[in-house]
C-alpha atoms as one frame of an Amber mdcrd trajectory, in Angstrom:
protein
  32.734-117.759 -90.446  30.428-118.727 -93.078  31.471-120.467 -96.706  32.398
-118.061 -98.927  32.278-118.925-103.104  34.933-117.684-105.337  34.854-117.996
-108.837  37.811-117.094-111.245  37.337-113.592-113.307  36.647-115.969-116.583
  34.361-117.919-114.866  31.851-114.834-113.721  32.723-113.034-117.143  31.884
-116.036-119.261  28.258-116.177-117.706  27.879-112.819-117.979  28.082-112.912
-121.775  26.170-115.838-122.353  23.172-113.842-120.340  24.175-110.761-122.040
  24.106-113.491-125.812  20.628-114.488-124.399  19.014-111.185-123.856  19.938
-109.982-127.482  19.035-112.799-129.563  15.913-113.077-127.602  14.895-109.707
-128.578  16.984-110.444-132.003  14.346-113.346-132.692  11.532-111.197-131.084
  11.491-108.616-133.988  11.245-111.322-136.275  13.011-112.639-139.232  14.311
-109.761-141.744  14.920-106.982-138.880  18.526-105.852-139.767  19.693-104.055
-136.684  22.796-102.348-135.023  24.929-101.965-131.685  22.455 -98.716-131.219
  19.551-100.808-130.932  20.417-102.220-127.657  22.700 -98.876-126.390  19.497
 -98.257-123.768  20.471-101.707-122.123  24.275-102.454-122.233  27.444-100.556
-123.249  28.429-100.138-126.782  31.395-102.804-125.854  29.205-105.113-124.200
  26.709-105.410-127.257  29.835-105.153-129.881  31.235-108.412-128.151  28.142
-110.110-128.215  27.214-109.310-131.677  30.766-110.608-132.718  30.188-114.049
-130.727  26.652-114.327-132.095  27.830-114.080-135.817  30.798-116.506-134.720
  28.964-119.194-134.038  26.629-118.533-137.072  23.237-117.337-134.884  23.499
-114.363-136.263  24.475-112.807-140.393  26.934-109.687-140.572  25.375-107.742
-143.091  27.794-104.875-143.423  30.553-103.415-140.797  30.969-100.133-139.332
  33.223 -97.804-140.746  35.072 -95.601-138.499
C-alpha cells in the first residue's frame, strides 16, 4: 500500500485562505491604488463567505482599509 498524507482540517483550511488572501490582494493591488471595491467584485471567483473572510483577515492585519460596512 502506498504512503498516504493526512493533514488536519485547519491545516488544509489555513492554506486555502492564504491562496484565497493571495488571489484578492493580487488583483486588489492590480487595480491600483484608490480602487474602493466590494465582496461583489470577486462573487465570479469565490463564494460571498469565502471573499467576506478574506476581506476581514486582509483589513486585520492592516493590508487592506475598511472604508464603510454593509448594512443588512
Amino acid at each position: 500500500m502506498g504512503k498516504v498524507a493526512c493533514f488536519p482540517i485547519k491545516t488544509a483550511y489555513t492554506v486555502f485562505m492564504q491562496s484565497l488572501n493571495k488571489k484578492a490582494i493580487s488583483r486588489i493591488y492590480g487595480r491600483g491604488r484608490g480602487w474602493a471595491f466590494s465582496p461583489n467584485d470577486f462573487a465570479e471567483d469565490f463564494s460571498r463567505d469565502q471573499i467576506e473572510n478574506a476581506l476581514a483577515g486582509l483589513c486585520r492585519v492592516g493590508k487592506i482599509p475598511r472604508i464603510c460596512r454593509e448594512r443588512g
